[in-house]
DRENKOL-235898 format. One line per 2 residues: number of its first residue (from 1); for each residue x, y, z of C-alpha. Coordinates in steps of 0.001 Angstrom, whole numbers. Layout:
BEGIN
NUM) X:Y:Z | ...
***
This chain:
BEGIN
1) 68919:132418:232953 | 69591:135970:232903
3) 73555:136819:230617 | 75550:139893:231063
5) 76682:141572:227686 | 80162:140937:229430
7) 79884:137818:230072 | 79154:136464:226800
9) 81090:139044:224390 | 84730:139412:224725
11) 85193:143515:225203 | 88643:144011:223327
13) 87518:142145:220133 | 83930:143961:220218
15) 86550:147604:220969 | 88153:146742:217790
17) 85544:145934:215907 | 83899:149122:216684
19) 87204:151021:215852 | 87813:149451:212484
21) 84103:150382:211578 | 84453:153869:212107
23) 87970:154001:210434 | 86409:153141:207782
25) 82689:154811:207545 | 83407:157675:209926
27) 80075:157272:211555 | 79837:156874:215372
29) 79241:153644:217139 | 78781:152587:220768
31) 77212:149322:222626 | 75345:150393:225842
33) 74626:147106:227986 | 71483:146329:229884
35) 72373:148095:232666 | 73203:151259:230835
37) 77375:150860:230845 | 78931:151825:227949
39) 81172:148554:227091 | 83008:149380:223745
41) 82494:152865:221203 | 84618:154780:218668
43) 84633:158016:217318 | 83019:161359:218858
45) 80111:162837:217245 | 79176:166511:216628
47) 76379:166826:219551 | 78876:165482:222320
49) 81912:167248:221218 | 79663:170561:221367
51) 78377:169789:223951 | 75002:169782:222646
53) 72961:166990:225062 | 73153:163316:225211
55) 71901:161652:221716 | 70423:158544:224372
57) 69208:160912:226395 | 65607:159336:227983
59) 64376:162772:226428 | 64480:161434:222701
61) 61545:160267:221300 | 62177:157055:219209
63) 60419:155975:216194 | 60606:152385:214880
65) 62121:152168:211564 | 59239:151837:209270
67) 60793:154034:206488 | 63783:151286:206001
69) 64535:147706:206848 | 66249:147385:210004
71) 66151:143627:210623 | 67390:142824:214426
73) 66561:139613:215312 | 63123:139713:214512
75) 62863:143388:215045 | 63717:146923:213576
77) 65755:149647:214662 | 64827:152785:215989
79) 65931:156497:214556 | 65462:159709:216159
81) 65663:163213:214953 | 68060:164473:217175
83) 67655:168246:215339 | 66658:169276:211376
85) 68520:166509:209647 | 70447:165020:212406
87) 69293:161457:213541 | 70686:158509:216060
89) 69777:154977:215275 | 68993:152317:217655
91) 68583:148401:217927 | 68981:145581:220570
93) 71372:143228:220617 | 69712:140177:222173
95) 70451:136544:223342 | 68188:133376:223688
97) 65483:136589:223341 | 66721:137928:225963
99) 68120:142085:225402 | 71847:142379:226487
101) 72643:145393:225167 | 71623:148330:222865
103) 73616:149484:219528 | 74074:153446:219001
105) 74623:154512:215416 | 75592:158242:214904
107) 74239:160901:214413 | 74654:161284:211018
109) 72754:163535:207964 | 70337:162415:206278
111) 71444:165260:203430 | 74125:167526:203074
113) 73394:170174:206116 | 71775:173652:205836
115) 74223:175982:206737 | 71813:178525:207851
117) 70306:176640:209795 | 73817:175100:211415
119) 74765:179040:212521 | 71553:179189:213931
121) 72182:176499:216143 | 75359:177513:216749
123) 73652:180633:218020 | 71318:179637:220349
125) 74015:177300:221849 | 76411:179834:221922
127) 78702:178058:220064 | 81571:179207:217706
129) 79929:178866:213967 | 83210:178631:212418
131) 84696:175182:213820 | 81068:174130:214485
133) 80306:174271:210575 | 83378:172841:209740
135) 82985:169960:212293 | 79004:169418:210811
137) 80057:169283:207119 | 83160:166814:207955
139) 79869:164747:209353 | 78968:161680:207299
141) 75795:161884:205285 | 74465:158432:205430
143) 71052:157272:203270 | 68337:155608:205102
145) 69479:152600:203051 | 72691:152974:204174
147) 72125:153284:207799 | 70032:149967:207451
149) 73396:148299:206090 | 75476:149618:208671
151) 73004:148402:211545 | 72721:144928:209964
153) 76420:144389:209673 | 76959:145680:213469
155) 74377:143810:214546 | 74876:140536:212714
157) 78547:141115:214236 | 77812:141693:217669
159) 75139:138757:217124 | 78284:136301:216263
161) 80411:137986:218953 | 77561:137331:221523
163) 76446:133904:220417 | 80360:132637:220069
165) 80818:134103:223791 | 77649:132181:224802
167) 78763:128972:223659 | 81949:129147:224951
169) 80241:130004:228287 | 78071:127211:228513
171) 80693:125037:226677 | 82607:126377:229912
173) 80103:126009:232666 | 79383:122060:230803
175) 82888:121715:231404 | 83051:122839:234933
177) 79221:120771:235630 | 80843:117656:233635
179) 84187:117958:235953 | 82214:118653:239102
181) 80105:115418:238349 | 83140:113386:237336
183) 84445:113719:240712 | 81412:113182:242676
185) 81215:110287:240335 | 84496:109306:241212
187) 84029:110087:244578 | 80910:107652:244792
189) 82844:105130:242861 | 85174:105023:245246
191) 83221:104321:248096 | 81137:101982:246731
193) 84557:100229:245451 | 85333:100424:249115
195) 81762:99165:250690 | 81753:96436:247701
197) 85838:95060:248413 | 85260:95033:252702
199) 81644:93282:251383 | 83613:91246:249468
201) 86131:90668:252150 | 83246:90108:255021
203) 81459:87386:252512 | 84392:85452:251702
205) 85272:85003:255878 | 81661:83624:255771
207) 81788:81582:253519 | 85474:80314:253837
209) 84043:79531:257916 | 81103:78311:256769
211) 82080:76456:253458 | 81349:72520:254848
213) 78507:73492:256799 | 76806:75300:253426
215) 77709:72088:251377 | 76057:69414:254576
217) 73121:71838:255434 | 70789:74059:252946
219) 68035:75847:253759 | 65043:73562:253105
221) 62731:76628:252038 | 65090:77611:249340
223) 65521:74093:248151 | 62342:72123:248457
225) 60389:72327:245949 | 56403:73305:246610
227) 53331:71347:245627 | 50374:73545:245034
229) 46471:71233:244571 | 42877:71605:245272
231) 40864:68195:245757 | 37022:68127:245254
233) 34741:67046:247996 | 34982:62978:247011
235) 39274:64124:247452 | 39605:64114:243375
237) 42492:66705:242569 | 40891:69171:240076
239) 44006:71506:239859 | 48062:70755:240748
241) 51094:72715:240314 | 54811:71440:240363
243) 53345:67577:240478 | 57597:66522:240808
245) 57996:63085:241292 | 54096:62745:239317
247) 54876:64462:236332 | 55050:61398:234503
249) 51665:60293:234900 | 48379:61742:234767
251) 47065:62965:238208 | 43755:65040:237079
253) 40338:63463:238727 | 42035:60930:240640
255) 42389:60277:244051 | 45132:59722:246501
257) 44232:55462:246464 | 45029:55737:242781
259) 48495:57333:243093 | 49672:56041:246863
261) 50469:52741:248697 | 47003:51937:250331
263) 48500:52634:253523 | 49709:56018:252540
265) 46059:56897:251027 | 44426:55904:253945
267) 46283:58110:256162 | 45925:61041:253602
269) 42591:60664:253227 | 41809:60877:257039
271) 43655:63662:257497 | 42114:65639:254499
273) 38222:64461:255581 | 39141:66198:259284
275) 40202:69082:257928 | 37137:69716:255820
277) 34470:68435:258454 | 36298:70973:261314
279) 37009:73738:259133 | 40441:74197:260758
281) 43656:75224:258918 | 45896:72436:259419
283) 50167:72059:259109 | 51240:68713:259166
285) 53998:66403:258153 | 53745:63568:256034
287) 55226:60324:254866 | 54610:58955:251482
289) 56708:55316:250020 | 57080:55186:246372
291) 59554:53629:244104 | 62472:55964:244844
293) 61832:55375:248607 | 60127:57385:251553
295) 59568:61014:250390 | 58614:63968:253457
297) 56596:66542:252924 | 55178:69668:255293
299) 51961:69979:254225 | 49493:72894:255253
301) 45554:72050:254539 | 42737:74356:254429
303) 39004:73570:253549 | 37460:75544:250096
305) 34354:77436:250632 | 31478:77891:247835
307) 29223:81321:247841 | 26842:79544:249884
309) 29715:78734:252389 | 29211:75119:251861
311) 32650:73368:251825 | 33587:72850:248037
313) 36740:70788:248678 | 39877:71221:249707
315) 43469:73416:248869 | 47370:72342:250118
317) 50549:73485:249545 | 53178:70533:250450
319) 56946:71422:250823 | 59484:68442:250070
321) 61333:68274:253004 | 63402:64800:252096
323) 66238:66556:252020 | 65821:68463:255294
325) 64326:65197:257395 | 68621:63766:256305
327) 69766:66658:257176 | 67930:66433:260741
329) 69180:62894:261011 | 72557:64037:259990
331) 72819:66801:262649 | 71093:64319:265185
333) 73904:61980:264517 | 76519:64456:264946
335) 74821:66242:267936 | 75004:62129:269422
337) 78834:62452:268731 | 79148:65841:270068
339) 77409:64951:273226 | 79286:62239:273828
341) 82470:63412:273325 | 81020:66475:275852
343) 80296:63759:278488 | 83615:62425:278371
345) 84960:65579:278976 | 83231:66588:281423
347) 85018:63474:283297 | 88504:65842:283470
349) 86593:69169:283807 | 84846:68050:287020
351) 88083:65566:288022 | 85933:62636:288624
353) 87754:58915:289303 | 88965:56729:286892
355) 86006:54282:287319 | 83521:57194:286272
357) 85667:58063:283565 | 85148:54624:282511
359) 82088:54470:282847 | 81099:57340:281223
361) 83475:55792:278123 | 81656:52688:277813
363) 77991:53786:277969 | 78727:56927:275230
365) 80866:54304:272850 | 77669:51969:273217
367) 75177:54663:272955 | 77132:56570:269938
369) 77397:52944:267698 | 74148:51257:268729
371) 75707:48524:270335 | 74604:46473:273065
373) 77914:46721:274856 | 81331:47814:275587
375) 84882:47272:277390 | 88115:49235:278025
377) 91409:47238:278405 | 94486:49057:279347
379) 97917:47756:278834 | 99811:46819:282294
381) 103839:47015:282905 | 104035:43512:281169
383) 102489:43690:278272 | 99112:42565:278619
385) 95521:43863:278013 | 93866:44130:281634
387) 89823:44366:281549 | 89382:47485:283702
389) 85502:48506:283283 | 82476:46961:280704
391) 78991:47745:280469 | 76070:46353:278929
393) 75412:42523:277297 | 76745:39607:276728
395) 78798:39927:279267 | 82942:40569:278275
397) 84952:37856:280387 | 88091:38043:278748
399) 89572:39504:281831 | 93438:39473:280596
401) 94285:39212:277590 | 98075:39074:275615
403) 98983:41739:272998 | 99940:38822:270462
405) 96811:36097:269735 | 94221:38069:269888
407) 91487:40592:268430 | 92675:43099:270691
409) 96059:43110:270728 | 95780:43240:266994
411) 94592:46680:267249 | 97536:47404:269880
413) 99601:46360:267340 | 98637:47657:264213
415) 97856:50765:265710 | 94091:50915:263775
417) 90496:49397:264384 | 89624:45646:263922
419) 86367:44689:263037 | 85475:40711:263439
421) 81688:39451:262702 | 80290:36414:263428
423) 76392:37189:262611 | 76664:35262:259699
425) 79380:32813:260547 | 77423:30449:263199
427) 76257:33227:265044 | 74651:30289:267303
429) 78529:29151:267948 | 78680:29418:271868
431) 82874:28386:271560 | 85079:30657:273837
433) 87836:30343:270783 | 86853:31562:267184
435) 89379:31706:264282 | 92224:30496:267087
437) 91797:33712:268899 | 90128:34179:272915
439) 86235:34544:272491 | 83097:35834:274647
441) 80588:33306:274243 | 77087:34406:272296
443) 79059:37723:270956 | 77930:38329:267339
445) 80176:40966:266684 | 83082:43287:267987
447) 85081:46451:267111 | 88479:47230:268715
449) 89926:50796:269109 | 92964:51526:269970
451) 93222:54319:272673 | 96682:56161:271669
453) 97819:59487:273188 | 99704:60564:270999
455) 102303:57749:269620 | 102086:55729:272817
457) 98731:53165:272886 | 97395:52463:276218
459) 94250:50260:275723 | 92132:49438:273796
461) 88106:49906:273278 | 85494:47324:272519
463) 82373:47437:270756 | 80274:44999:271459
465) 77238:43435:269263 | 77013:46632:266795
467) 74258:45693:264610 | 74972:45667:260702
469) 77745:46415:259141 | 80376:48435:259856
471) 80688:51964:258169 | 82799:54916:257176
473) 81136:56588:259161 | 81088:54343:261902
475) 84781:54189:261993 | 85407:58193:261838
477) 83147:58575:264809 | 84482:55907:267002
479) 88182:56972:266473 | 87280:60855:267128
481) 85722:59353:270218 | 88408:57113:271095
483) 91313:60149:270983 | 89006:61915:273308
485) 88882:59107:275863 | 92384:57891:275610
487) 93285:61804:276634 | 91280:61726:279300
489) 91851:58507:280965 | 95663:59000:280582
491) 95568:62625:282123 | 93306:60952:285084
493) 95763:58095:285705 | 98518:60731:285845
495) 96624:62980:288172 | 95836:59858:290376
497) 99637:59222:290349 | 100382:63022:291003
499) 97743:63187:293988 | 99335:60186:295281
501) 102785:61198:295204 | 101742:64386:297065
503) 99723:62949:299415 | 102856:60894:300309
505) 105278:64048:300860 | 102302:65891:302414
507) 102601:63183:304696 | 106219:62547:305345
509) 106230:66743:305874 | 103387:66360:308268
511) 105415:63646:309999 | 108051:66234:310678
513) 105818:69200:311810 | 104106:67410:314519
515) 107658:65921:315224 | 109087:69614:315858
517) 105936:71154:316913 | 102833:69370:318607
519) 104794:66317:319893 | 107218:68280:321895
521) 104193:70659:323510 | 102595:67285:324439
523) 105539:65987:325743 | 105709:69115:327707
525) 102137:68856:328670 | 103033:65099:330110
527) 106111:66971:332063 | 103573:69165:333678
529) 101231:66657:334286 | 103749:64540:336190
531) 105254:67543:337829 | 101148:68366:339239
533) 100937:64833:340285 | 104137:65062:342420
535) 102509:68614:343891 | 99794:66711:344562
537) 100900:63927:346468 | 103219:66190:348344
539) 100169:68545:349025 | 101803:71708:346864
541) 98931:73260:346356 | 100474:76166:344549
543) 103087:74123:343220 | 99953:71915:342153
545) 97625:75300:340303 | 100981:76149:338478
547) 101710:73268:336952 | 98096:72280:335824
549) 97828:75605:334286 | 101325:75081:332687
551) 100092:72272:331206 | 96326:73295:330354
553) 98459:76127:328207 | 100798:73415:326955
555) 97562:71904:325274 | 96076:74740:323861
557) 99463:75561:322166 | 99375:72229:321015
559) 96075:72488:319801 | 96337:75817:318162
561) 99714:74539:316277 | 97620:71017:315201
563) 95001:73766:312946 | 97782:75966:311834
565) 99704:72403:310521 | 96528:72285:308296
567) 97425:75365:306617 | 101108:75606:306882
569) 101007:73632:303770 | 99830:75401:300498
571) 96546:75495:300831 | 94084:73258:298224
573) 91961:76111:297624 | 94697:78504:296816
575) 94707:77680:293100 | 91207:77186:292935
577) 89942:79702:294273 | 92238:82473:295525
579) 94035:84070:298515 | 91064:86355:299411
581) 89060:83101:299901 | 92113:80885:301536
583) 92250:83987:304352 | 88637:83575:304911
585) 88537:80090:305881 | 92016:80631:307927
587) 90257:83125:310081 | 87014:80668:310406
589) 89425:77737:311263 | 91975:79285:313418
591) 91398:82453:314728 | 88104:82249:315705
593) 88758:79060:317044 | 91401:80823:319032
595) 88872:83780:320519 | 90031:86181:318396
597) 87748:88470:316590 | 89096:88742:312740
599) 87338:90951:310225 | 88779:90612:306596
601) 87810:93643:303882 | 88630:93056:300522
603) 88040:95355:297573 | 88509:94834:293861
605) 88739:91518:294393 | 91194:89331:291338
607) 93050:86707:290984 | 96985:87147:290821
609) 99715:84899:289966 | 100086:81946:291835
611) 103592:82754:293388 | 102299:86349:294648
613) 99140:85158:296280 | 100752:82705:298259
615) 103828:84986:299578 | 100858:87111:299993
617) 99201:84225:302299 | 102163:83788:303921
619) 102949:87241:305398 | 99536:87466:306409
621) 100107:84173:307809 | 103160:84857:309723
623) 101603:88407:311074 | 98798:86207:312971
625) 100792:84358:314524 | 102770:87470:315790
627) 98904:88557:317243 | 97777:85331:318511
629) 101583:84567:320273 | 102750:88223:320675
631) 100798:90869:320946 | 97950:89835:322993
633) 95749:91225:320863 | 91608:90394:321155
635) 90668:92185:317498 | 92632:92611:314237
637) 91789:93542:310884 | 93274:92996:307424
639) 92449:95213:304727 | 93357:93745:300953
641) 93048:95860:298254 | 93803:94821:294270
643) 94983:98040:292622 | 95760:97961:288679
645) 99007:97370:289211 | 99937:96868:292791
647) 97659:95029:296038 | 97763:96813:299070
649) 97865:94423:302495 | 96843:95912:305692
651) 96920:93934:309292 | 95874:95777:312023
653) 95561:94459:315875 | 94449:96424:319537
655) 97276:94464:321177 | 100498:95241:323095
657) 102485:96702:321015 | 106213:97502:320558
659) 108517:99839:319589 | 109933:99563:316018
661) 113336:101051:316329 | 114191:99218:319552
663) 112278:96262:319424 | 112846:95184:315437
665) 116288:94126:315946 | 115347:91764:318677
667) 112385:90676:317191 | 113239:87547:315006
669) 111506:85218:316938 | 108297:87629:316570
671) 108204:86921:312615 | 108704:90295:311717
673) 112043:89537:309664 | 110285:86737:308108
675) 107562:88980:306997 | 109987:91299:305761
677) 111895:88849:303264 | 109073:87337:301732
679) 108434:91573:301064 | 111624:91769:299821
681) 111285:88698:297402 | 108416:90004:295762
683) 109746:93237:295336 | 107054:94924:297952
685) 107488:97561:300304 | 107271:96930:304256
687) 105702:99685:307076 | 105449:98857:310660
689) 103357:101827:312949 | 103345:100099:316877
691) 103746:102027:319975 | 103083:100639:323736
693) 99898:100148:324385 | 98751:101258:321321
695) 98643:98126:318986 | 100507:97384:315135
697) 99852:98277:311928 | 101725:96601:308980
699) 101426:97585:305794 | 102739:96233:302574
701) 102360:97337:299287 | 103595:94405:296123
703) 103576:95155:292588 | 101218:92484:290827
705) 103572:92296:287821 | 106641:91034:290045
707) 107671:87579:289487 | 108646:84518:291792
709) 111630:82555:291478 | 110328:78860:291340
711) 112828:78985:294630 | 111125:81251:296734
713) 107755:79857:295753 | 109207:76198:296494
715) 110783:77419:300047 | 107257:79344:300941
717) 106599:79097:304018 | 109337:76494:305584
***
């Protein structure tokens, strides 16, 4: 690295440095830097103040300074001879080796001057001798010993002044590198603080979600320990690693029959002998009985080759997988559960009956315990335990059964499981009473669950013939299980009771429809009929035509009005699937029905709130009937678009026509003010373009966030 003499030496010190040496020597001294600057001098010597030429001048011709000892860093200083007995001395000043400036001593005399020769000088320069010989003799007269001094103490000086500004520099820049780094340091260690706390953050979600599936299920690989062996060709093993459970004993040169069951060996050995007869690299798993019980392990076989590429035995490495084949067991058990408890479900998510519900109870109880079979009681009004479904064997005949006196009802009662085994107390006991309570002949065993939603139990479950003993576990999945079906059956008793009830006041408001509408248009068709048959004995053969077609209209009124009944009523499909698909089948069931061609467009198609759809049904409804009735018409159209926040209705027909601002007024009976409330009570906006001749248009525009009074929803469409 290349140093300015400024940058290392502080000017004003070096100045007065300079300045106290020549108060006190008289001699002149100046510091020319690298770039030939002068940076600091004092005093004025003779040849400038004369005006006599430039004592650094690239005209001089230095000499080294052999004649005296001018030590510089390794080097001497240089003199010159400016004229007889004046000279200028030289020297570097230099850094790390490196020259940052030069030193100027002078000139001085090396004697006292010649005055003769001084007024010759001052001759040829044209000088004034007189102040030019005083100014030369008031120059100092400085030894070559002297001059060496001088030089050495400037030097050594400047050296300090140069080295001090160097260190302070670099003491400086270490400073400013040091800060620099601290902050990127800083800077890093933030970020990595950052990375490591939302790591930390991320990991402890995982592991807090994760926490009882880590401690039920480990990954085999990392916990399984590895067996490593080669076997000779007669199946000796001539080399093992990690031996586990046959550390204890000596396993070197033996074979398989000497360290397994003979069963175990048997098996072992066949598989080994196949792999070394085909060749073929071979994963398998295996089962091996010892004293601490049935151990699994994945074993992967591969034949050893000699350098004749005869087979020289035989290598394996076999993973422990104990631990993993529970674990498997474990998740098969719970995948059983899960399944079941799916399958029960699926009884309210597809709205099956009761009896499948039941069904579907009994067989996944049975299935999830092992048993051989299973029964659901449910309590009645009075009290007792009423056998509504059972599956499998022996047979459950206890039909009816009281809360108090028996198994059961102990379970109603007590509100938890009861568990009663007879497989060791005369199981061959064929009695249809055991321990004074009712009993199924030839059943070994039972478990009763009590099916509660929430504080309230309705039944109870059986278990029939479970073999062994009962378990923890046994008991946790069964009562999961039971809370499931209990749910279920309850909800799909009160949804039987809920379709019944409106399947009654469907009814009873069917009753009065046909009462106000189809039963009075046949009664009007019998009218006509008798009127034609009067015509017709009278031979009113115009009289006759007119009433017939009277009463062939009278019927298709009649007919028309028994399809719209069908969907005066809230349609079933309106909460299921939507009004866009409720307006389709009208127009399939009715109109067309009624020779009129409909086209429906839809766009953006969404489900809305219940309340809006149906208001939105309605009006469209209402405006049919206006086209079938009214307006003649032979085409319409209806246009419904779902906006972000608003659904735009269009109905469109090529029929008569009217004229809004006369006709409106008068045109209750039409529907129109109908249409225009149920607007109104959504908060929607109405237009009406008709003309003679020319057809309707209505238009209506409702906000999707508008909500409907549980009135206007109820009186929909009376």
């Amino acid at each position: 690295m290349e140093y300015r003499f400024s940058d290392v030496v502080s000017i004003p010190n070096l100045q007065q440095m300079l300045v106290s040496f020549f108060s006190g020597c008289g001699i002149t001294a100046e510091i020319v830097d690298s770039g030939g600057q002068v940076v600091a001098a004092a005093g004025q010597h003779l040849f400038e103040k004369f005006h006599l030429g430039d004592h650094r001048s690239a005209q001089l011709r230095w000499q080294s300074g052999e004649e005296g000892n001018f030590p510089n860093n390794g080097e001497g200083a240089r003199r010159c001879e400016l004229l007889d007995g004046f000279f200028v001395y030289a020297c570097d000043i230099r850094v790390e080796n490196q020259k940052i400036a030069t030193l100027y001593l002078g000139p001085v005399f090396r004697a006292a001057p010649n005055e003769d020769r001084l007024r010759l000088l001052a001759r040829e320069h044209g000088i004034d001798e007189a102040p030019f010989l005083q100014a030369a003799q008031e120059a100092p007269v400085v030894s070559e010993a002297q001059a060496a001094g001088y030089i050495a103490l400037l030097v050594q000086l400047v050296q300090r002044l140069a080295e001090k500004g160097l260190s302070e520099l670099r003491l400086t820049a270490s400073i400013a590198d040091a800060q620099a780094r601290q902050e990127k340091t800083q800077q890093v260690y933030h970020e990595l603080e950052t990375r490591v706390r939302e790591r930390t953050e991320e990991l402890e979600r995982v592991n807090l979600a994760l926490q009882e599936s880590e401690q039920r299920f480990r990954v085999a690989l990392i916990d399984t320990p590895v067996v490593v062996f080669h076997q000779d060709p007669d199946l000796r093993y001539s080399w093992i690693y990690n031996p586990q459970n046959y550390a204890h004993q000596p396993i070197i040169g033996k074979t398989d029959a000497d360290l397994f069951s003979a069963e175990d060996a048997l098996r072992l050995e066949a598989l080994k002998k196949r792999v070394m007869t085909t060749g073929l690299l071979t994963r398998e798993e295996v089962a091996i009985t010892g004293d601490a019980g049935t151990s699994f392990y994945d074993m992967t076989l591969d034949a050893l080759y000699d350098a004749n590429g005869a087979v020289a035995g035989l290598t394996c490495a076999a993973t422990d997988i104990t631990e993993r084949k529970h674990i498997e067991e474990e998740m098969r058990k719970r995948l059983a559960e899960s399944e079941g408890i799916q399958r029960i479900a699926k009884g309210l998510l597809q709205k099956i009956g009761l009896e499948e519900v039941l069904e579907i109870v009994c067989t996944e109880a049975m299935n999830l315990l092992g048993a051989k079979g299973s029964a659901v009681l449910l309590l009645d009004e009075d009290g007792w335990l009423k056998l509504t479904h059972r599956v499998g064997s022996p047979e459950y005949k206890l039909d009816h059964l009281h809360v108090t006196g028996s198994f059961a009802g102990q379970a109603v009662q007590t509100g938890s499981h009861v568990w009663v085994s007879r497989q060791i107390d005369a199981p061959d006991d064929a009695t249809d009473q055991w321990r004074g309570y009712p009993w199924t002949p030839g059943l070994l065993s039972m478990l009763s669950v009590p099916l509660k939603v929430d504080l309230q139990t309705i039944g109870v479950l059986n278990i029939l013939d479970k073999p062994g003993d009962l378990t923890e576990e046994d008991v946790r999945i069964i009562n999961l299980f039971a809370d499931q079906a209990a749910i279920i059956i309850e909800h799909v008793r009160l949804q039987r009771r809920a379709e019944q009830f409106a399947v009654l006041e469907e009814r009873q408001r069917l009753a009065r429809e046909l009462h106000d509408s189809v039963t009075q248009a046949l009664y009007g068709v019998t009218l006509y009929a008798d009127a034609a048959s009067l015509a017709f004995s009278r031979q009113q053969w115009e009289a006759l035509e007119r009433n017939l077609q009277e009463a062939r209209n009278m019927a298709r009124e009649a007919m028309y009005d028994m399809r719209l009944l069908v969907f005066e009523l809230r349609p079933l499909m309106l909460e299921k699937e939507g009004v866009a698909a409720v307006l389709r089948a009208r127009l399939t069931a009715v109109e067309a029905r009624a020779g009129l061609k409909a086209d429906l467009l839809v766009e953006g198609e969404r489900r809305l709130p219940i309340g809006i759809e149906e208001q939105i049904y309605r009006i469209v409804q209402e405006g049919l009937t206006n086209v079938i009735k009214h307006a003649k018409a032979s085409v319409v159209q209806i246009r419904l678009v779902f906006d972000e926040e608003v659904v735009h209705l269009e109905i469109k027909d090529d029929g008569l026509g009217f004229d809004p601002e006369k006709d409106t007024d008068q045109s209750g009976g039409m529907g129109l003010q109908g249409i225009q409330e149920r607007v109104q009570q959504v908060g929607g906006r109405l237009e009406i373009e008709s003309a003679a001749a020319k057809g309707t248009r209505l238009s209506v525009t409702i906000p999707t966030r508008a909500l409907i009074s549980k009135k206007s929803t109820g009186d929909a469409g009376r």
